[in-house]
Structure formats: C-alpha cells, structure tokens
C-alpha positions as CSV (number, residue, x, y, z in Angstrom):
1,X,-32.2,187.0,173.7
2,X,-31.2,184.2,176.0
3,X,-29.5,184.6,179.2
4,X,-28.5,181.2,179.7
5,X,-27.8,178.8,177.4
6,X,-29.9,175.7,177.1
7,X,-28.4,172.3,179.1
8,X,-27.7,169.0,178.6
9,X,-30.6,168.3,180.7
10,X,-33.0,170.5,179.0
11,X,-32.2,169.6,175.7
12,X,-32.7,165.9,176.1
13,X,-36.2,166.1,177.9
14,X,-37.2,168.4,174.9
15,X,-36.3,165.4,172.6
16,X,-37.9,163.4,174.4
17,X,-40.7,165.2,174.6
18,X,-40.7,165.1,171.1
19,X,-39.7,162.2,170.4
20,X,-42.7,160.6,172.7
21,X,-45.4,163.1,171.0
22,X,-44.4,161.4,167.6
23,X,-44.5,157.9,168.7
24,X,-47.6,158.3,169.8
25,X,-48.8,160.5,166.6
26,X,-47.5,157.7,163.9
27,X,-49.5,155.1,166.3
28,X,-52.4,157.3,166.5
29,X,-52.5,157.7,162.0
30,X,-52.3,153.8,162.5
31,X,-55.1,153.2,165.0
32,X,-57.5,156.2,163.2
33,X,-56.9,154.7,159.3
34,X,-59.2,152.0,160.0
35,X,-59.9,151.7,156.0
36,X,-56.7,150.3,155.4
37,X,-55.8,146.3,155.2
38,X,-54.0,147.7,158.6
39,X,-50.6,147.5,159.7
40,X,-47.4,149.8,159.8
41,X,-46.0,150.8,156.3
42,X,-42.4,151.6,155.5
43,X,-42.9,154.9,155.4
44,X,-44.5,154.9,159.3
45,X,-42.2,152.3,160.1
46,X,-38.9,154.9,159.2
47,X,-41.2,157.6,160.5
48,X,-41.5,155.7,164.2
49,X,-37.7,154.3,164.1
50,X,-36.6,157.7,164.0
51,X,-38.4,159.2,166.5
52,X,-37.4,156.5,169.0
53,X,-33.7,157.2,168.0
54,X,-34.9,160.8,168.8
55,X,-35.9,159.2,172.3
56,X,-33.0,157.4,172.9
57,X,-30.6,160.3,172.4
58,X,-32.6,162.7,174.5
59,X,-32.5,159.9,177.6
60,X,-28.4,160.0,176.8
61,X,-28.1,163.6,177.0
62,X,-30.4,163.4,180.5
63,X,-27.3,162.0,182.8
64,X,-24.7,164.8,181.5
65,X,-26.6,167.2,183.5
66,X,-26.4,171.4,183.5
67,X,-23.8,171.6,180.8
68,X,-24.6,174.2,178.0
69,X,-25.7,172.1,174.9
C-alpha cells in the first residue's frame, strides 16, 4: 500500500497537528458552554494536558528528520 514509510518528520507534524486541533477543540467546548459556572473541569483539564503532551512529542520527533518512524 505504502511505498515509503512515514518519517520522523512527518510523524511529528501529524501530532502536532493533532495535538493543536484538540487544544483548541477542549478550549472551544469551554468558550461555547456558556451555561456553566465556567471554568476547566478535570475531565477537560486531563483532556487538554494530554493533548499538549501530544504536542510536545510531535515537536521532538520534528529535529530527527527523514528517518522511517
């Protein structure tokens, strides 16, 4: 199916990616639950801690360059 093999490179901007889209998304349930007494539960605050750790490890797999994954 695949030729090449995803990279190092590849893989980490697709977390990233990821990883940004679902920051944004648990921000966004935040901002648009305006019935609430407000604030970040635990569950959205375990929700956005992982997918910053998802962030962070995509940024360390973005220096190890065309490597297969």
């Amino acid at each position: 199916m695949w030729e090449r093999p995803l990279s190092k490179r590849q893989l980490g901007l697709l977390l990233v990616l990821t990883g940004s889209v679902g920051v944004i998304g648990v921000l966004a349930i935040d901002l648009l639950d305006a019935g609430r007494e407000g604030g970040l539960g635990p569950a959205q605050l375990l929700a956005l801690a992982a997918m910053i750790l998802i962030v962070l490890v995509g940024l360390s797999l973005l220096p190890l360059g065309d490597r297969p994954a």
